[in-house]
VEXNUTI-156558 format. One line per field, with one value per atom (N, C-alpha, C): residue number from 0; residue in three letters; chain; atom name; x, y, z. Coordinates in pm, 1 decimal, m for minus. Each point is the difference from the previous one (the first is absolute). Layout:
N
nr <- [NUM;...]
rest <- [ALA;...]
kette <- [A;...]
atom <- [CA;...]
u <- [X;...]
v <- [Y;...]
w <- [Z;...]
This chain:
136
nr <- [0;0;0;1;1;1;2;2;2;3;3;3;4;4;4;5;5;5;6;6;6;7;7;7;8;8;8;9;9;9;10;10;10;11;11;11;12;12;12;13;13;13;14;14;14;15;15;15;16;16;16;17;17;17;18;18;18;19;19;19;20;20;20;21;21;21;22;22;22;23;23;23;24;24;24;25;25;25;26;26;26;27;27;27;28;28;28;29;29;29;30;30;30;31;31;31;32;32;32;33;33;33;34;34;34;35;35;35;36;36;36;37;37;37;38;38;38;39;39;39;40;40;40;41;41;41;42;42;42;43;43;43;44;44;44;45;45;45;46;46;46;47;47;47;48;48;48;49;49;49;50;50;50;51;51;51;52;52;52;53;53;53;54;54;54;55;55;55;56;56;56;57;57;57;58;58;58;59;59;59;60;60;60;61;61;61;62;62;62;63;63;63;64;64;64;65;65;65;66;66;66;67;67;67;68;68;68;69;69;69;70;70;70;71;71;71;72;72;72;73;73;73;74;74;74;75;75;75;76;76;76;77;77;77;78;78;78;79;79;79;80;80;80;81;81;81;82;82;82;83;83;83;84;84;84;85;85;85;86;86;86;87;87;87;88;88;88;89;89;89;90;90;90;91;91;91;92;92;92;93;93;93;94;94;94;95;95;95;96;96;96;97;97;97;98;98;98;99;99;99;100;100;100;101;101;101;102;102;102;103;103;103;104;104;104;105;105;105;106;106;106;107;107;107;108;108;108;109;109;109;110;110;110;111;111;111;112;112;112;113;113;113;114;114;114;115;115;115;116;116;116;117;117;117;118;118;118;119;119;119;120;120;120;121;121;121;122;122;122;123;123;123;124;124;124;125;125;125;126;126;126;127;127;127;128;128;128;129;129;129;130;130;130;131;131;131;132;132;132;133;133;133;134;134;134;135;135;135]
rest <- [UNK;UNK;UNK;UNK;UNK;UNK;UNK;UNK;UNK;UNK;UNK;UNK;UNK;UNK;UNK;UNK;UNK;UNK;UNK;UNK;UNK;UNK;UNK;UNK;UNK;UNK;UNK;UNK;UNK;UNK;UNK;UNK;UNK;UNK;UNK;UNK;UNK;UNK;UNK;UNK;UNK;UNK;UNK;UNK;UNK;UNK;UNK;UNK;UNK;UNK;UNK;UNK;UNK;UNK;UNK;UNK;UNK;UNK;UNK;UNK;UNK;UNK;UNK;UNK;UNK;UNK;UNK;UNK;UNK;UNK;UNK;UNK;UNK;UNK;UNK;UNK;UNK;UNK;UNK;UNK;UNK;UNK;UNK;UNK;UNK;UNK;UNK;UNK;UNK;UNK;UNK;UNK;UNK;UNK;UNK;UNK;UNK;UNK;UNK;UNK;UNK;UNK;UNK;UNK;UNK;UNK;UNK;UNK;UNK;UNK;UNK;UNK;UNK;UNK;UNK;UNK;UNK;UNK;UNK;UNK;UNK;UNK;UNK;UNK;UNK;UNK;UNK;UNK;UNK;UNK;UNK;UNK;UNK;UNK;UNK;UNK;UNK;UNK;UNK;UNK;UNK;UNK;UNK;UNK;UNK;UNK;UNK;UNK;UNK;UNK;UNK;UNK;UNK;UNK;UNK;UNK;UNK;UNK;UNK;UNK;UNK;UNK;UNK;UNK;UNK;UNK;UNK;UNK;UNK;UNK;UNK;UNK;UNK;UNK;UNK;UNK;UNK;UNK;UNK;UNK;UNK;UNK;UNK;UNK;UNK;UNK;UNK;UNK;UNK;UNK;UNK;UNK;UNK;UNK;UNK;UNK;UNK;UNK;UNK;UNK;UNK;UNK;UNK;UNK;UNK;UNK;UNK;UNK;UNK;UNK;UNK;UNK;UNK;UNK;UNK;UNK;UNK;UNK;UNK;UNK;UNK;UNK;UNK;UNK;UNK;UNK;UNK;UNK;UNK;UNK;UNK;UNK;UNK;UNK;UNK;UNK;UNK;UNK;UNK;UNK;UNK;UNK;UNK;UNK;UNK;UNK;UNK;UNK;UNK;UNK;UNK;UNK;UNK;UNK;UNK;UNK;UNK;UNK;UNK;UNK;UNK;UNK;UNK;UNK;UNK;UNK;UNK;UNK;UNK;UNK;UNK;UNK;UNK;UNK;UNK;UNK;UNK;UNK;UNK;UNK;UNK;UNK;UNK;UNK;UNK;UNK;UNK;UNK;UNK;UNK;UNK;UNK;UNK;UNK;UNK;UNK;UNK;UNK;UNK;UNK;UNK;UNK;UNK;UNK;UNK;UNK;UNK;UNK;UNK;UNK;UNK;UNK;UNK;UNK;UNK;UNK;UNK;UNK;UNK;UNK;UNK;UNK;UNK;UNK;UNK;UNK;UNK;UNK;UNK;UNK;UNK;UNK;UNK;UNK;UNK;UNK;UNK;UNK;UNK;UNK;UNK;UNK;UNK;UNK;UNK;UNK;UNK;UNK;UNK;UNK;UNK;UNK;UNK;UNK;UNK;UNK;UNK;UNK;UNK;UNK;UNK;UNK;UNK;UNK;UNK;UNK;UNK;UNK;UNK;UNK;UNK;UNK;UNK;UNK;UNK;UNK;UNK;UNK;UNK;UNK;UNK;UNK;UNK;UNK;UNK;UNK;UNK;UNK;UNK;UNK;UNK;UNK;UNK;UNK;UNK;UNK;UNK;UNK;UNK;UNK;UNK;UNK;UNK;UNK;UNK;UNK;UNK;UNK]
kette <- [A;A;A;A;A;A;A;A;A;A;A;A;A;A;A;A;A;A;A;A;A;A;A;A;A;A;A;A;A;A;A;A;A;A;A;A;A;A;A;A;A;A;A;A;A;A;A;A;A;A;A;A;A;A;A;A;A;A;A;A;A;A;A;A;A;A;A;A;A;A;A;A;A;A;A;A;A;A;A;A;A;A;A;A;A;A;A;A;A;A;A;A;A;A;A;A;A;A;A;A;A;A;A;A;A;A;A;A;A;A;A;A;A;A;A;A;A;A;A;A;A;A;A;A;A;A;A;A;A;A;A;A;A;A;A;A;A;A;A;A;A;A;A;A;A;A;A;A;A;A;A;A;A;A;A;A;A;A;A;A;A;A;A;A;A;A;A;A;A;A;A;A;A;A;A;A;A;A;A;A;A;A;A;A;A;A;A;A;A;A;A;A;A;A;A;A;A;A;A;A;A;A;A;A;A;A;A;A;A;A;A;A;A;A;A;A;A;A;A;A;A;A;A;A;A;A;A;A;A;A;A;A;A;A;A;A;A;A;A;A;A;A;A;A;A;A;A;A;A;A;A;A;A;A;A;A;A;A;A;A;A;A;A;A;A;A;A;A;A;A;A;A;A;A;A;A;A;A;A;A;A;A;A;A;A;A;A;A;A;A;A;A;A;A;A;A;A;A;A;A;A;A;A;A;A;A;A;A;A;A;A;A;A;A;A;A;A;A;A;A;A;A;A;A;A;A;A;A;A;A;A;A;A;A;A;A;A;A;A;A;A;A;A;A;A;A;A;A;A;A;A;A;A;A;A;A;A;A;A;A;A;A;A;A;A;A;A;A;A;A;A;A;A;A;A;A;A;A;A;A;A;A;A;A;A;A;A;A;A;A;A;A;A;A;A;A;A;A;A;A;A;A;A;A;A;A;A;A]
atom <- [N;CA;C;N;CA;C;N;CA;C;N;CA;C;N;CA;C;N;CA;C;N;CA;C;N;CA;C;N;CA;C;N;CA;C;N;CA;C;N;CA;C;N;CA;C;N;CA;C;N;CA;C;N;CA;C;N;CA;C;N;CA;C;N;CA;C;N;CA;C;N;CA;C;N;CA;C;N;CA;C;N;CA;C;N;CA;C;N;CA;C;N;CA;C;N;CA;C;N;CA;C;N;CA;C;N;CA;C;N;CA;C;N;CA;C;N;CA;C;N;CA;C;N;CA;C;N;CA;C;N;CA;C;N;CA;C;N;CA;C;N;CA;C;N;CA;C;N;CA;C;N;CA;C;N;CA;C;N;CA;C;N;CA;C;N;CA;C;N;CA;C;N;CA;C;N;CA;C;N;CA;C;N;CA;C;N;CA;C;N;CA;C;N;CA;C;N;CA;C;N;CA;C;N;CA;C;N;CA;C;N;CA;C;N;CA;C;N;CA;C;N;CA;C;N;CA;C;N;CA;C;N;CA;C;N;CA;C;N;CA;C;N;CA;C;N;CA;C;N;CA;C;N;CA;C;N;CA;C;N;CA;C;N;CA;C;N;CA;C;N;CA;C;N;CA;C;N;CA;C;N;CA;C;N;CA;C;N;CA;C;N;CA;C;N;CA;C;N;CA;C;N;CA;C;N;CA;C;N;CA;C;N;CA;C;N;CA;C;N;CA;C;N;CA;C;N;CA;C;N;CA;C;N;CA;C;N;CA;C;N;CA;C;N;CA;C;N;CA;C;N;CA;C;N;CA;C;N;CA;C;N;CA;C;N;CA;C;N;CA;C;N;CA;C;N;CA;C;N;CA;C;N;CA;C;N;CA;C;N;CA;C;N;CA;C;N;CA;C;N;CA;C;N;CA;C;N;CA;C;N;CA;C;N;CA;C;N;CA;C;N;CA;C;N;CA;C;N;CA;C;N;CA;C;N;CA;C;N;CA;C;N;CA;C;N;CA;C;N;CA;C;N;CA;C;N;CA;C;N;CA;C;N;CA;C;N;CA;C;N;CA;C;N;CA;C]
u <- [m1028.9;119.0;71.9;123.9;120.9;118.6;25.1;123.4;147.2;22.4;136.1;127.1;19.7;95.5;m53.9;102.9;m26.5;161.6;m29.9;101.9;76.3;133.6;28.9;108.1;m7.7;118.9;114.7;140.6;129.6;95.5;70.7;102.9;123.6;m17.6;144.4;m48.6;m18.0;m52.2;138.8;78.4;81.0;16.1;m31.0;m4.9;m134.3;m76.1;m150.6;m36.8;82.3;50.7;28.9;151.7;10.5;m70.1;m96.4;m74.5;m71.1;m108.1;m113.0;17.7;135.1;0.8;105.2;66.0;72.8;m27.5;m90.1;m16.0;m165.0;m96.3;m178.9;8.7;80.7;0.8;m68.2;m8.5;m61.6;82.3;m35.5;104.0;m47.6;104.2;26.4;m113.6;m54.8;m124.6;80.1;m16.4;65.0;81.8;147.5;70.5;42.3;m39.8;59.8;10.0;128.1;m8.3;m84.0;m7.6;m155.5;58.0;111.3;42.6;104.0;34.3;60.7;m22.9;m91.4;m68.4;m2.7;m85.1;m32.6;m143.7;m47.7;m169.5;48.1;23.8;9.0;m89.1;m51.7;m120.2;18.5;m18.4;m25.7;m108.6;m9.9;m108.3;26.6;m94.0;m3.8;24.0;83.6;28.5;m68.5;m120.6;m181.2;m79.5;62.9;m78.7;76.6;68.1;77.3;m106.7;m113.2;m39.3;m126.3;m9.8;m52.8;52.5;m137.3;89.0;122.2;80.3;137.0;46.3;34.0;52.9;121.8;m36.2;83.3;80.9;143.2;87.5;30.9;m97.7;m11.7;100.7;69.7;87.8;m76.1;30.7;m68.3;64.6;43.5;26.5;m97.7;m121.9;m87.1;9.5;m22.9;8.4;m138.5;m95.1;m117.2;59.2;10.0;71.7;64.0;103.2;115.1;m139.4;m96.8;m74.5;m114.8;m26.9;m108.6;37.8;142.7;19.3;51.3;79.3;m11.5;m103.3;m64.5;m173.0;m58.8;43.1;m90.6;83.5;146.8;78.0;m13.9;6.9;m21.2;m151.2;m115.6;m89.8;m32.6;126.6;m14.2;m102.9;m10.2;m91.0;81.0;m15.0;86.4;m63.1;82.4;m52.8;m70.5;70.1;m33.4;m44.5;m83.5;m10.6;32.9;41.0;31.8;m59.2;m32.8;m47.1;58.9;58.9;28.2;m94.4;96.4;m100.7;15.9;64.7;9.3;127.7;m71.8;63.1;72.9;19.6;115.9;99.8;m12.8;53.7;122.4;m54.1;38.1;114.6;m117.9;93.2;138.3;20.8;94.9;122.6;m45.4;110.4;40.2;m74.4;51.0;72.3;4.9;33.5;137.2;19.9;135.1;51.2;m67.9;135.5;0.9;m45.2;47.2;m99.4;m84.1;m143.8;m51.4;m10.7;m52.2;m183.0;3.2;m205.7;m11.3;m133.5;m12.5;m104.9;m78.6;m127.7;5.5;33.8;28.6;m165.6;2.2;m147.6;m90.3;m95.0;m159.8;m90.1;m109.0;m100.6;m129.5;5.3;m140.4;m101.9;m96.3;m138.8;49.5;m66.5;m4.3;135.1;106.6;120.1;137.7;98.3;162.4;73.4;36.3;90.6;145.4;79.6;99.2;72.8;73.4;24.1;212.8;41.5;128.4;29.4;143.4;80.3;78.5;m57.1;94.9;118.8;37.3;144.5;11.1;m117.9;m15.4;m87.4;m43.5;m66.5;m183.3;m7.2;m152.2;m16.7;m94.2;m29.8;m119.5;41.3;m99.9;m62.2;m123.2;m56.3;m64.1;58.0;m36.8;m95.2;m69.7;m154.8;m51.4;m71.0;m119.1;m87.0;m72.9;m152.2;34.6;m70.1;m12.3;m112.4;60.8;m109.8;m71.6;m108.1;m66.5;m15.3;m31.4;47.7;m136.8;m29.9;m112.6;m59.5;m164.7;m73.5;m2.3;m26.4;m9.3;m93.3;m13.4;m104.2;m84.6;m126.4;m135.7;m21.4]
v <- [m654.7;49.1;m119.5;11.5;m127.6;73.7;m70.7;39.1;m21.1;102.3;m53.8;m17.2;99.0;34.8;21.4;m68.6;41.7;2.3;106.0;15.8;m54.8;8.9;m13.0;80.2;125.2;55.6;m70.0;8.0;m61.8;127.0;m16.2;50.8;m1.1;m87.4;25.0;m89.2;50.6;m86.2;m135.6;47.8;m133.7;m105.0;17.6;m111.7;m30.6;109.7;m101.3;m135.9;59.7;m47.5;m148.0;m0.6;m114.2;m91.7;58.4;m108.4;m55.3;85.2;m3.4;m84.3;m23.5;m88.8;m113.9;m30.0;m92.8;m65.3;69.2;m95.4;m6.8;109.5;m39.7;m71.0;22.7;m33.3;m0.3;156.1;64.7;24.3;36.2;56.7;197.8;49.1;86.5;42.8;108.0;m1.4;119.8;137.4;89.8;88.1;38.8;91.6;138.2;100.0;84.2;99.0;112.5;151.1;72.8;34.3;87.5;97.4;124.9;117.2;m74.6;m21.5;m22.6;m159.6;m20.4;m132.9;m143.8;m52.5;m84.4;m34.7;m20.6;m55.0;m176.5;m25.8;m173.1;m85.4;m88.4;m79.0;m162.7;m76.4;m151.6;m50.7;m132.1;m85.0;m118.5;m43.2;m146.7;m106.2;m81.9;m79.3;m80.6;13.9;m97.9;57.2;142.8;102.9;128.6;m66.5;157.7;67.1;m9.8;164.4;m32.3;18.0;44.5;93.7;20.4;126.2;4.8;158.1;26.8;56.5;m47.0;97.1;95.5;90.4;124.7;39.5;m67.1;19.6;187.0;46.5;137.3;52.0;121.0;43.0;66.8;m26.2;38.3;167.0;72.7;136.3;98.9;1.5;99.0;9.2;93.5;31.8;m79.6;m13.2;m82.6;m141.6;m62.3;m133.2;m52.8;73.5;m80.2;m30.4;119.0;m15.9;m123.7;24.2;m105.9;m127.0;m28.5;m126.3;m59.4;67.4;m2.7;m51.2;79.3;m26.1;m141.1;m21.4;m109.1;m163.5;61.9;m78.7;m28.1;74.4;m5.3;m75.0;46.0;m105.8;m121.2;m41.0;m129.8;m28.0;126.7;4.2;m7.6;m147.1;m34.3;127.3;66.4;101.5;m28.0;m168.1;m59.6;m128.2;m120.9;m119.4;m98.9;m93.7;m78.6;m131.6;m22.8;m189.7;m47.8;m153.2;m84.6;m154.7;m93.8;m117.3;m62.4;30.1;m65.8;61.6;65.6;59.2;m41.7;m147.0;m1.5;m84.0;m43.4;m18.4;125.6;121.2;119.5;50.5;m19.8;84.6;m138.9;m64.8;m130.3;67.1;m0.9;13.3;160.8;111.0;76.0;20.2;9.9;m73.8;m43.0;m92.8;m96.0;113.5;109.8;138.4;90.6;m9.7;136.5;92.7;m33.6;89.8;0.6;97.1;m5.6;34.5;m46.8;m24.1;87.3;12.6;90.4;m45.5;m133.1;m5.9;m165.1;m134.0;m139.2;m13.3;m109.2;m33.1;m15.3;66.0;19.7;m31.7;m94.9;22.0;91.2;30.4;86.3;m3.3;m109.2;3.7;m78.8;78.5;m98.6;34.9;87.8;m1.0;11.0;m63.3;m13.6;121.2;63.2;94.1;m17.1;116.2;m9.1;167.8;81.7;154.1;4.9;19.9;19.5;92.8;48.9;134.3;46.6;63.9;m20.3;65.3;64.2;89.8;104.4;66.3;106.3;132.7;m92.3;98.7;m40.6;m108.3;m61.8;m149.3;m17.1;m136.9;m32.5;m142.7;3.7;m161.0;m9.5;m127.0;m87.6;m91.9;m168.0;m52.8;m66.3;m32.4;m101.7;m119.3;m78.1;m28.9;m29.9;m46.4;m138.6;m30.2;m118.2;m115.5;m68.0;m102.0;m102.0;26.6;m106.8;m128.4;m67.9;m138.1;m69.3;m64.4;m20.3;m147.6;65.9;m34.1;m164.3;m94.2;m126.5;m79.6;m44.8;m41.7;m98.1;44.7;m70.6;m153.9]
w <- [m1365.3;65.4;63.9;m19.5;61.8;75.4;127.5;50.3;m60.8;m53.6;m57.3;81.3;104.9;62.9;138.6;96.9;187.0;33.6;112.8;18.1;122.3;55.6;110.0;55.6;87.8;42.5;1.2;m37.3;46.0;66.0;64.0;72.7;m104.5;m71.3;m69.6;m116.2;m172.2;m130.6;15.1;m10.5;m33.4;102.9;135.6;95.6;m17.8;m1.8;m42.8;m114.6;m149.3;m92.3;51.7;45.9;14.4;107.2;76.7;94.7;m90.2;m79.9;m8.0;m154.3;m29.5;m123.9;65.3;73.1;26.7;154.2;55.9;92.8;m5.8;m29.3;m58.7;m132.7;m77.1;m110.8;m80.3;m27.4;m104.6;m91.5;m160.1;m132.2;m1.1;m51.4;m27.3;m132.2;0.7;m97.2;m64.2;72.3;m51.4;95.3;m64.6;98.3;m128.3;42.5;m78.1;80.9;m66.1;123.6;19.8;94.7;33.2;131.2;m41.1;51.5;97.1;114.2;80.2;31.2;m47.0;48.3;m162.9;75.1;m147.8;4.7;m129.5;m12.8;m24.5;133.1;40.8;40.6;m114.7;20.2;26.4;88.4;m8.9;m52.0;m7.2;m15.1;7.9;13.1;27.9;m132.4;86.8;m173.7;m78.8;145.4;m73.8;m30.7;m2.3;m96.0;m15.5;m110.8;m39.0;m71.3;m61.1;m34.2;102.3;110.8;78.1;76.9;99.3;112.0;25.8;m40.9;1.6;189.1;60.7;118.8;m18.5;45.9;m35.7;147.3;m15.0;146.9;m18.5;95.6;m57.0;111.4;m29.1;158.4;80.1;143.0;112.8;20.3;m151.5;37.6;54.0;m40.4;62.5;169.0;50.3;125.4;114.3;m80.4;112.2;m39.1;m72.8;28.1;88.5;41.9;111.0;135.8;42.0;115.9;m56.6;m86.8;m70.4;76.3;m96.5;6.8;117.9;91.0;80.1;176.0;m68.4;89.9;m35.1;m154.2;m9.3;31.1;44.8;26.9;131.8;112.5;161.5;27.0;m98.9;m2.2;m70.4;m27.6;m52.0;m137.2;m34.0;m137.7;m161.1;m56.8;m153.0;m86.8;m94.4;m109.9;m118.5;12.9;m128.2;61.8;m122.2;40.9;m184.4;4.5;m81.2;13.2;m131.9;16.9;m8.0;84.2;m33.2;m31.9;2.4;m31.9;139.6;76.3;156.1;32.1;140.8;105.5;72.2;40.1;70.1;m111.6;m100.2;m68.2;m38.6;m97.5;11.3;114.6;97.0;160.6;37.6;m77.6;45.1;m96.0;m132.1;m114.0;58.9;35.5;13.5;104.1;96.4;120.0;m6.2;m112.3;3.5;m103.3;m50.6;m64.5;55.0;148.6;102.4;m7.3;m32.8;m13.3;156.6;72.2;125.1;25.5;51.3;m2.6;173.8;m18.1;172.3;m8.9;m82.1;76.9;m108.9;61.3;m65.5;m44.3;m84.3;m44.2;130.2;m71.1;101.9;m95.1;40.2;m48.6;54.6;m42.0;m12.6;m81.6;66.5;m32.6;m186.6;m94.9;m126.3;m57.7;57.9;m48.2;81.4;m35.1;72.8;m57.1;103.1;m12.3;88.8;m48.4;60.3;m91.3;109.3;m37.4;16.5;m112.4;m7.7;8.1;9.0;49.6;m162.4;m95.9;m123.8;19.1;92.1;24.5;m81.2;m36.1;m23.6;79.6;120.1;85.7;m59.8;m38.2;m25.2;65.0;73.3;42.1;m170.1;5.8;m139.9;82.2;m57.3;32.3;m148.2;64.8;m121.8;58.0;m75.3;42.4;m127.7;42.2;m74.9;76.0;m110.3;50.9;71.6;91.7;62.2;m36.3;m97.6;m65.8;121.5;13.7;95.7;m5.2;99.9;m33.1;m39.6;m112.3;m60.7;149.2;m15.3;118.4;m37.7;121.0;m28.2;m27.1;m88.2;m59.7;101.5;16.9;82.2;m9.2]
């Protein structure tokens, strides 16, 4: 068994759309109609056939409180790799991407949790390569 698809509530597909491909900079995998809505997928462009995210709409009725809750506690829905975190949190940063929590390390990994303007804090994260011990 493989994850093909995760999702992420949006507030609105086409502002999600354009964050989540012009300022994360992800590609467009699949958009087609799907009733009122669309079946709108990203991916990553270092792995387009990998895991698809599905900017799903936050229409259902427990959502708005969901996300919400997990917003007042400072809890990301999602997390993403990068190859370095403040690297990342710099470039984004300089395209208006607002962060609510700047690089932290924590323990064997650097994080840092963005605001995608869809009503999701999402967090970027790598491993923290240690610094090789000094030789005796």
């Amino acid at each position: 068994m493989i994850i093909t698809t995760a999702s992420v509530f949006v507030d609105d597909q086409q502002k999600a759309l354009d964050f989540y491909t012009t300022k994360l900079g992800f590609q467009v995998k699949t958009d087609v109609p799907a009733g009122p809505f669309r079946w709108l997928t990203v991916v990553s462009p270092e792995a387009p056939d990998g895991v698809e995210l599905l900017l799903e709409p936050s229409a259902h009725p427990a959502v708005p409180p969901f996300k919400e809750a997990l917003v007042a506690d400072g809890i990301p829905f999602n997390s993403f790799a990068v190859a370095d975190v403040q690297a990342e949190y710099e470039r984004l940063t300089g395209l208006g991407v607002r962060f609510v929590q700047e690089p932290a390390q924590m323990g064997p990994v650097t994080t840092a949790v963005l605001d995608d303007t869809c009503g999701n804090l999402i967090q970027i994260a790598a491993m923290t390569v240690p610094e090789p011990a000094p030789e005796p």
